[in-house]
C-alpha positions as CSV (number, residue, x, y, z in Angstrom):
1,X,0.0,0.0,0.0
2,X,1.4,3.2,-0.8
3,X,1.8,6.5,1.8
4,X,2.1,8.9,-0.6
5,X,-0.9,11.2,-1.1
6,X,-1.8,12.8,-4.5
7,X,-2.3,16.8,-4.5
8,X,-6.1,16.5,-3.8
9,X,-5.7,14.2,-1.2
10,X,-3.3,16.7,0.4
11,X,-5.7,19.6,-0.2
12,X,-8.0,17.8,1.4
13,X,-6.7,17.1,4.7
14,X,-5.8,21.3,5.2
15,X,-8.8,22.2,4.1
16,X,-10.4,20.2,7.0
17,X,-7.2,21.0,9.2
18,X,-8.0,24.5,8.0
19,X,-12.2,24.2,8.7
20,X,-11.3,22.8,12.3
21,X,-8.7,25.7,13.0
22,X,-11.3,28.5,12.1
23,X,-13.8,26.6,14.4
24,X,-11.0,26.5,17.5
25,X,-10.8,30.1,16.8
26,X,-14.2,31.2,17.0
27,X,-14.8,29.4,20.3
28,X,-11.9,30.6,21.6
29,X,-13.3,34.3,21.1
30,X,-16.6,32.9,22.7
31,X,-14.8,31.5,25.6
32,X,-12.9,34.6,26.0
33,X,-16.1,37.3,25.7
34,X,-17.9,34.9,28.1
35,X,-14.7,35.1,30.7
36,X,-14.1,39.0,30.3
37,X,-18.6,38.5,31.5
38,X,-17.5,37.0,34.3
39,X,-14.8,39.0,35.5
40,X,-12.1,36.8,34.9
41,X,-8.1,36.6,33.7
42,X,-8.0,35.9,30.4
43,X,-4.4,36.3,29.4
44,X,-3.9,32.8,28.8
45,X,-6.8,32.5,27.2
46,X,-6.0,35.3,24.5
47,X,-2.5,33.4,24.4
48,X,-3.7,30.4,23.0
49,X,-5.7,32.3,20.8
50,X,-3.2,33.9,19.1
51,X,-1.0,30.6,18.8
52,X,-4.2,29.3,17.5
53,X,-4.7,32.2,14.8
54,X,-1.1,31.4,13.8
55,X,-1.5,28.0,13.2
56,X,-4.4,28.9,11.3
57,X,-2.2,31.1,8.9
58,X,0.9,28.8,8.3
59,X,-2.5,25.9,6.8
60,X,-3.6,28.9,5.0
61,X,0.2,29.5,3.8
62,X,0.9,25.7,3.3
63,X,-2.1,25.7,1.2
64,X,-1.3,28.3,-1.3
65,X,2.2,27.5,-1.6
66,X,1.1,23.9,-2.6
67,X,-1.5,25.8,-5.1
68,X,1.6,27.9,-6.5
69,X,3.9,24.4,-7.1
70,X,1.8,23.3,-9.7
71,X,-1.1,26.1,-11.0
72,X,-1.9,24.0,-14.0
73,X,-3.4,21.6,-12.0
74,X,-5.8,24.4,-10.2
75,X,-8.9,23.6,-12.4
């Protein structure tokens, strides 16, 4: 059986690593809104949310650059 993926494949998987990420995000900001309600810290909260939001941006860059290796395959 062979382990190597073909380009869709590959575009696959950070698309749903990429779908995932953007829903960690968003209820990160929910988590954080709700604890600013209540009065609590939420530096390490707004931490993780920015090491989240930059995970988030090197699938988006990964992505593209595997777009850019090959843009006759695109359609």
């Amino acid at each position: 059986m062979s382990m190597t993926l073909n380009r869709c494949e590959v575009l696959a998987k950070i698309d749903r690593d990429i779908a995932e990420g953007e829903r960690h995000v968003a209820e990160q900001i929910v988590l954080i809104k709700w604890m600013r309600e209540e009065c609590l810290d939420t530096t390490l909260a707004q931490k993780l949310l920015c090491n989240l939001e930059q995970v988030l941006e090197h699938w988006h860059a990964h992505r593209q650059s595997i777009l850019e290796a090959n843009p006759q395959d695109r359609a």
